[in-house]
RODO-2510 file (C-alpha; in nm, 4 decimals, decimal comma):
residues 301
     n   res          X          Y          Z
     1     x     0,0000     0,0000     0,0000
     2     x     0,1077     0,3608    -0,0764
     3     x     0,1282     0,6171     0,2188
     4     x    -0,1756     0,7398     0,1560
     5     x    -0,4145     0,6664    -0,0812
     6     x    -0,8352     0,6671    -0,1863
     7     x    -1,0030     0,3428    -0,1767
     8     x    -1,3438     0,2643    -0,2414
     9     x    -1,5381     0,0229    -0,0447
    10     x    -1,8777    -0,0867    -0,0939
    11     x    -1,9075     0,1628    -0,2789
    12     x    -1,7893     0,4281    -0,0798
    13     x    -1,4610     0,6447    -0,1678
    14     x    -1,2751     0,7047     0,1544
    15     x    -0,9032     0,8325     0,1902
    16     x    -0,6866     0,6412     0,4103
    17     x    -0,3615     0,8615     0,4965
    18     x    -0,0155     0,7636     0,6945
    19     x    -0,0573     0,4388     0,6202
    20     x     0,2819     0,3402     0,6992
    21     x     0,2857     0,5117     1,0435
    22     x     0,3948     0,2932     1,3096
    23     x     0,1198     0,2316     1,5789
    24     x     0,2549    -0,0499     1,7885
    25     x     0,5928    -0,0564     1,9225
    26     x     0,6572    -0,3802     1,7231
    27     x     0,6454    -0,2142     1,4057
    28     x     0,2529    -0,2847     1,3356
    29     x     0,1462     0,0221     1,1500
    30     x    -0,1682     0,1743     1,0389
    31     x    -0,1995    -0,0099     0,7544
    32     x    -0,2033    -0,3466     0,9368
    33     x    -0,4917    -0,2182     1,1244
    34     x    -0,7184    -0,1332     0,8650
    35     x    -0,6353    -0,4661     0,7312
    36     x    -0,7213    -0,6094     1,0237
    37     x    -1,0350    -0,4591     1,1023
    38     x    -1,1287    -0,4680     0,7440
    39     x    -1,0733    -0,8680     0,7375
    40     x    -1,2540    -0,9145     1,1049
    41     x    -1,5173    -0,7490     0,9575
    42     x    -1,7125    -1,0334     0,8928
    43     x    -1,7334    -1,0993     1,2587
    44     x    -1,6715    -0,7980     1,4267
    45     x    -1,9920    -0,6363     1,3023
    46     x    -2,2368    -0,8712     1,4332
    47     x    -2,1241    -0,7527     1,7602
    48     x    -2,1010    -0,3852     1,7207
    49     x    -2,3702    -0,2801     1,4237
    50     x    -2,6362    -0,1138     1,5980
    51     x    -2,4673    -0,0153     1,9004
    52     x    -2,2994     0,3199     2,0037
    53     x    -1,9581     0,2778     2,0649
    54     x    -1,6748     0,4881     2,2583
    55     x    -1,3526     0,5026     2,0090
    56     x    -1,0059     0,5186     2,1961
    57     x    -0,7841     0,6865     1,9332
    58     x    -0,3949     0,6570     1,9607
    59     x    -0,2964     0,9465     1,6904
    60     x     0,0904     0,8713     1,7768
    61     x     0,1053     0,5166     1,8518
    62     x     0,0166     0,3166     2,1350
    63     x     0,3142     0,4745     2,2993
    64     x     0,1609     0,8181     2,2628
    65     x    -0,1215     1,0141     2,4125
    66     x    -0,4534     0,8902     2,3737
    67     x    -0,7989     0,9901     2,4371
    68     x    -1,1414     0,8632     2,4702
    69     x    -1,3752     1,0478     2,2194
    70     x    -1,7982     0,9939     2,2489
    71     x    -1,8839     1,2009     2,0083
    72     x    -1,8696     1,1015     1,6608
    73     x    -1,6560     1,3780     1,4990
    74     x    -1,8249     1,6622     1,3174
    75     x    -1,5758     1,6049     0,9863
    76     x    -1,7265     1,2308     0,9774
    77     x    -1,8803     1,1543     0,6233
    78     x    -2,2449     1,1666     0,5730
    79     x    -2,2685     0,8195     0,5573
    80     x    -2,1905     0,7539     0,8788
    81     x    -2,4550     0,6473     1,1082
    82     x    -2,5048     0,8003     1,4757
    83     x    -2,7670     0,8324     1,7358
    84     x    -2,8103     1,0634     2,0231
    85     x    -2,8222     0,8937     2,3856
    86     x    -2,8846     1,0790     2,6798
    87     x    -2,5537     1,1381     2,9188
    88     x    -2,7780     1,0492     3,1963
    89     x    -3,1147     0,9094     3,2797
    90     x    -3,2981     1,2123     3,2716
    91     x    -3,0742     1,4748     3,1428
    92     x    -3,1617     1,6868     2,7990
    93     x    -2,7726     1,6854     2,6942
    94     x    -2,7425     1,4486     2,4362
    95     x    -2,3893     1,2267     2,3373
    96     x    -2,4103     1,2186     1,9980
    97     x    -2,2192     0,8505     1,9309
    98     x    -2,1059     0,6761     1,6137
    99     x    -2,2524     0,3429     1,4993
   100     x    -2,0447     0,1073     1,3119
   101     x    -2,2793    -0,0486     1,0230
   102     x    -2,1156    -0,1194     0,7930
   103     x    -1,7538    -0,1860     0,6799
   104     x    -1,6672     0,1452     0,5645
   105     x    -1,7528     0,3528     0,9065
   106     x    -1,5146     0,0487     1,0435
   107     x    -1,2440     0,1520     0,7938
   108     x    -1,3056     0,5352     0,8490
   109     x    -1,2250     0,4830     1,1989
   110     x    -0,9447     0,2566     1,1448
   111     x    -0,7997     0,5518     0,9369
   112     x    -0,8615     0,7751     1,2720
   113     x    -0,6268     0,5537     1,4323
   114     x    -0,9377     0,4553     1,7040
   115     x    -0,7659     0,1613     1,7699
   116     x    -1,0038    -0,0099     2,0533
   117     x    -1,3678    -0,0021     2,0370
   118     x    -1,6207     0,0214     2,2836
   119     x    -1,9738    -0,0362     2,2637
   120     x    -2,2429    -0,0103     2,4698
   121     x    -2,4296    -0,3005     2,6127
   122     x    -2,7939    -0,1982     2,4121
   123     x    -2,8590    -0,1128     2,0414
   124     x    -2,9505     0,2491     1,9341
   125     x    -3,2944     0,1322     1,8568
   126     x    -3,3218     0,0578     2,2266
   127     x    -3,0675     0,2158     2,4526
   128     x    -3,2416     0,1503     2,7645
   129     x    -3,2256    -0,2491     2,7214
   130     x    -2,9034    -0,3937     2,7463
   131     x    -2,8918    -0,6958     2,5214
   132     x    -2,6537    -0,9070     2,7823
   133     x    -2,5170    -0,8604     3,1104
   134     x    -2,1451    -0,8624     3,1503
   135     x    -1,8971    -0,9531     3,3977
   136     x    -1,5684    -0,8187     3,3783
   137     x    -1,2861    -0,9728     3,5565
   138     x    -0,9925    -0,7315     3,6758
   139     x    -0,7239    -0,9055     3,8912
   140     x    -0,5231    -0,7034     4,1386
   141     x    -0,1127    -0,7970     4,0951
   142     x    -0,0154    -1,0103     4,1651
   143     x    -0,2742    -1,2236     4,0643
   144     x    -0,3374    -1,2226     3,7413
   145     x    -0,5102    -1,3962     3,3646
   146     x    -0,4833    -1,7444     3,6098
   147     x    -0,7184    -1,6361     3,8565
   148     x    -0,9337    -1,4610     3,6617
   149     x    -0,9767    -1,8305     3,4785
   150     x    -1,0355    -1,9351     3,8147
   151     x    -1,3142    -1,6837     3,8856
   152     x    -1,4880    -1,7010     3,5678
   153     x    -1,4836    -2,0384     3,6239
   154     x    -1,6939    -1,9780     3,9501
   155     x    -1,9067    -1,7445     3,7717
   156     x    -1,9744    -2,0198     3,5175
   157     x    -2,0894    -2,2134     3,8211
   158     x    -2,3239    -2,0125     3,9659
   159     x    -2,5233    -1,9479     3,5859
   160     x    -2,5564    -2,3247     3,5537
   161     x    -2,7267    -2,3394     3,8463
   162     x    -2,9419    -2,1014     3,7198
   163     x    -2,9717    -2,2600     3,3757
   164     x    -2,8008    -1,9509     3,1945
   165     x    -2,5182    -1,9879     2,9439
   166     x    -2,2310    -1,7422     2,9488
   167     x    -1,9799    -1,6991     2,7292
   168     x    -1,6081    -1,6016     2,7767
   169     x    -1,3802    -1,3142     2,6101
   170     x    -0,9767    -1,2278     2,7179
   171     x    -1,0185    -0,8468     2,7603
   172     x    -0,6809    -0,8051     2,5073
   173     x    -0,4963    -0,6842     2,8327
   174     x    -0,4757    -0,8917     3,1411
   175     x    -0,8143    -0,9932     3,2465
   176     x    -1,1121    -1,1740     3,1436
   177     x    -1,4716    -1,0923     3,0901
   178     x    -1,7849    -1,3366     3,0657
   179     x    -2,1411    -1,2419     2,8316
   180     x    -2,4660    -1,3491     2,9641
   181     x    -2,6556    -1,3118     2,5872
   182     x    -3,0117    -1,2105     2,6825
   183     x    -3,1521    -1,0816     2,3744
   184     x    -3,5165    -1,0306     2,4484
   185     x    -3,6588    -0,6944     2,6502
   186     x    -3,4881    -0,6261     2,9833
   187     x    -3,3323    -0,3177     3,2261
   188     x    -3,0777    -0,1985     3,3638
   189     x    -3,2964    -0,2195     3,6679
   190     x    -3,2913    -0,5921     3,6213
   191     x    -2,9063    -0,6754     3,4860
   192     x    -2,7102    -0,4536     3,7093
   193     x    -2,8575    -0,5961     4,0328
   194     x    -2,8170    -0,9383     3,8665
   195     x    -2,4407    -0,8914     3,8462
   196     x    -2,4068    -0,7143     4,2284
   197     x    -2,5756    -1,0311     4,3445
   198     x    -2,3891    -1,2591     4,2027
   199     x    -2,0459    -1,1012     4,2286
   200     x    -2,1615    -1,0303     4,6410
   201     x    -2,1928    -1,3944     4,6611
   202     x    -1,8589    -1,5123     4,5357
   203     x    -1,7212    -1,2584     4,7417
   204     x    -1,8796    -1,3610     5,0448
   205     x    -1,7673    -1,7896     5,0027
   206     x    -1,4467    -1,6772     4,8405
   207     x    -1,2821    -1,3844     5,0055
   208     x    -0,8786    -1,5156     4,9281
   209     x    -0,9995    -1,4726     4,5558
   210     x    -1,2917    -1,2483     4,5012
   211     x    -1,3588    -0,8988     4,5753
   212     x    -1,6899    -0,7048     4,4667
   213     x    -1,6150    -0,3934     4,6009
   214     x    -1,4571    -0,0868     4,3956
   215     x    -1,1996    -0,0041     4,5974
   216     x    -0,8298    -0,0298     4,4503
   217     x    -0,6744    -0,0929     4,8172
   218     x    -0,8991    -0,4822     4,8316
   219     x    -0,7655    -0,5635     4,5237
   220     x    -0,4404    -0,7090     4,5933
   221     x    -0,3770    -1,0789     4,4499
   222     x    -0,7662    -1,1083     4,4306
   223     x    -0,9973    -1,0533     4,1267
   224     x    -1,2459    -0,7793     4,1087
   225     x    -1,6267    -0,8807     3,9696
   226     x    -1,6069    -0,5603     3,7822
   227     x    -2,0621    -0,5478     3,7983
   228     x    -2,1196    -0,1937     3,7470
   229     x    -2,0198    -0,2277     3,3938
   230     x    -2,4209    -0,2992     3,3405
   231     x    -2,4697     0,0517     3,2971
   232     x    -2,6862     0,2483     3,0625
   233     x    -2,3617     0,4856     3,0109
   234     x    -2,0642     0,2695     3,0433
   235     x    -1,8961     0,0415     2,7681
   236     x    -1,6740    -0,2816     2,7434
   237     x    -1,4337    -0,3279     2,5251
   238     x    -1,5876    -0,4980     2,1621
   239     x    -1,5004    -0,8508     2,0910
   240     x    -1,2403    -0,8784     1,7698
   241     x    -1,1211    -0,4877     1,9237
   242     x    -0,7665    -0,4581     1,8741
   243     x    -0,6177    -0,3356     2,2499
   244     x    -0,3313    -0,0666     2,2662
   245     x    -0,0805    -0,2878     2,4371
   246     x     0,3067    -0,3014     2,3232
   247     x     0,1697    -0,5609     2,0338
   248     x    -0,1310    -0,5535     1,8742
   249     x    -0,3327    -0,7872     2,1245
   250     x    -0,7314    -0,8431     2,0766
   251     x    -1,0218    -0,8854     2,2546
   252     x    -1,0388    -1,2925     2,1699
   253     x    -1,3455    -1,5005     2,2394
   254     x    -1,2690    -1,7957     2,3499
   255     x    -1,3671    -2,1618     2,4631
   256     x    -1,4429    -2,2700     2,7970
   257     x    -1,2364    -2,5455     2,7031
   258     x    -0,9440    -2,3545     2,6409
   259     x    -1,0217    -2,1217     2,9831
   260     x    -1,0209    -2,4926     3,1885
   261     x    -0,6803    -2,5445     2,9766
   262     x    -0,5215    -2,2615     3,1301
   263     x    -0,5878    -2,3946     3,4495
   264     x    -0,4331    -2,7139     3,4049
   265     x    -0,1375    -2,5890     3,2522
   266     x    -0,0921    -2,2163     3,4475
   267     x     0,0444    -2,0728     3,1210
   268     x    -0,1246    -1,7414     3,0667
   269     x     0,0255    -1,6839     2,7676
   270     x    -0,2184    -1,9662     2,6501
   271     x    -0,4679    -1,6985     2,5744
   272     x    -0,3113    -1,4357     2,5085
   273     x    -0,3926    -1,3871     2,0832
   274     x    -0,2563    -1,1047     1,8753
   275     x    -0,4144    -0,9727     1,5256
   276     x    -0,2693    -1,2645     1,3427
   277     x    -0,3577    -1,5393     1,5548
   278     x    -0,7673    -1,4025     1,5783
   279     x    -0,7525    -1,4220     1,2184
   280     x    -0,6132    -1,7787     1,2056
   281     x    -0,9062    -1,9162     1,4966
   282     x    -1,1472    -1,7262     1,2652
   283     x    -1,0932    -1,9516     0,9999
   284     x    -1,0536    -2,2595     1,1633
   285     x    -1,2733    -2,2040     1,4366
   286     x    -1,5707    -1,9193     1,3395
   287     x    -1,6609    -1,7151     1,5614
   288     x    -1,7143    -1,7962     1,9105
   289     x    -1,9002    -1,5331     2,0479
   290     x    -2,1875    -1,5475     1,7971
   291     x    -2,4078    -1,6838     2,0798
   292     x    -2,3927    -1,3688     2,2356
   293     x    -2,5537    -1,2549     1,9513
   294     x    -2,8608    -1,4733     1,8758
   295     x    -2,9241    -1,6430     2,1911
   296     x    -3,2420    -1,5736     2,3831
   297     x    -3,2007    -1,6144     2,7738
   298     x    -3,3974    -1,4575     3,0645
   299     x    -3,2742    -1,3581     3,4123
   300     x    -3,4183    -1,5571     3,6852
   301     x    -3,6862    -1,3432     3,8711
***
């Protein structure tokens, strides 16, 4: 690829610029990220189309300065969809977000060097009904990708019992996070509480492992049931999202099977997956998380 060039896709005419910047410390530059995203597509939109997302650009790099930008920039083409959500229950100020449709808002974004993507956990159509509930597992060092396995293998557990399937994602950085696909009409009301309760509970019959409480000084060599994430504001980093970590590192789906692996063998770096390597389970594997997607569940009263 040139430096800099116009490409159209489906037919759209975008310009992609600095393509041979360097964004990752290990020489991955822009142009390997539009590729990526571009060939993720496929999968990556089922989870994101529909949904307004948070983009975390890196303009210099993963090594630069970044910021988190809500609002879909004013210079973005016509052709790119957005929808206004309030910035609180109740408030007339409006965030005006992005939604990624279709593969050329994905590449447009690539080219703004908005590296991770974060959605939010209900579709634009329906902002106030989170499609899943999420638990995101944050250890405290020492502890680490093992004991989050560990945990989310507790959570697991506790969803059987209550005949709910969940679904696990690395987070691209060093924890773990589990999707409990709902996909027919609930709350916030209902999903947050959900996840307090639950996480309270592990906390209470394992306190050497679990914490549920926000404070950073619990933490320590335990694994924090991150539950307020089921928030009508907050997002979670997108499945197939690339994460600005010293190599390009992604937010991989992955099998329970391979989560009970890592327990056996105590080898984080057993899911730990880079661009490449998402690209390779793609084809071999499809994609994992498409569950999340199209199953229908319903929280226990």
């Amino acid at each position: 690829m040139t430096v800099s060039q116009d490409v159209e896709i489906e037919g759209r005419t975008l310009r992609v610029t600095n393509l041979d910047k360097v964004l990752y410390p290990n020489g991955f530059t822009k142009a390997q990220v539009i590729d990526y995203y571009i060939r993720v597509a496929p999968a990556l939109l089922r989870h994101l189309a529909g949904r307004p997302i948070t983009l975390k650009r890196y303009p210099n790099g993963t090594e630069g300065q970044f910021f988190y930008e809500k609002n879909c920039p004013s210079h973005r083409p016509e052709w790119v969809n957005t929808v206004k959500v309030p910035r609180a229950r109740g408030d007339e100020r409006f965030i005006t977000y992005c939604t990624v449709d279709d593969l050329p808002t994905l590449v447009w974004l690539a080219n703004l060097a908005a590296i991770e993507l974060h959605p939010l956990l209900a579709r634009a159509v329906d902002v106030d009904s989170p499609t899943h509930v999420v638990f995101d597992l944050d250890p405290g060092p020492p502890a680490g990708l093992l004991e989050c396995a560990r945990v989310g293998c507790l959570v697991r557990q506790e969803l059987d019992g209550m005949g709910l399937q969940c679904f696990p994602k690395t987070s691209g950085s060093k924890g773990l996070q589990l999707y409990v696909p709902l996909n027919r009409p609930h709350t916030y009301e209902q999903t947050k509480p959900f996840a307090h309760r639950l996480a309270a509970a592990l906390a209470r019959r394992h306190p050497e492992l679990v914490v549920e409480k926000m404070d950073k000084s619990l933490r320590k060599g335990k694994v924090l049931i991150d539950w307020s994430q089921n928030h009508p504001t907050k997002t979670t980093v997108g499945p197939y999202s690339l994460r600005a970590r010293e190599r390009p590192t992604v937010s991989t789906p992955v099998r329970w099977g391979e989560v009970e692996d890592l327990l056996a063998g105590g080898d984080a770096s057993q899911l730990a997956f880079d661009a490449t390597q998402v690209l390779d389970r793609l084809n071999e594997e499809g994609d994992l998380f498409e569950p999340v997607a199209t199953l229908h569940q319903e929280l226990p009263v």
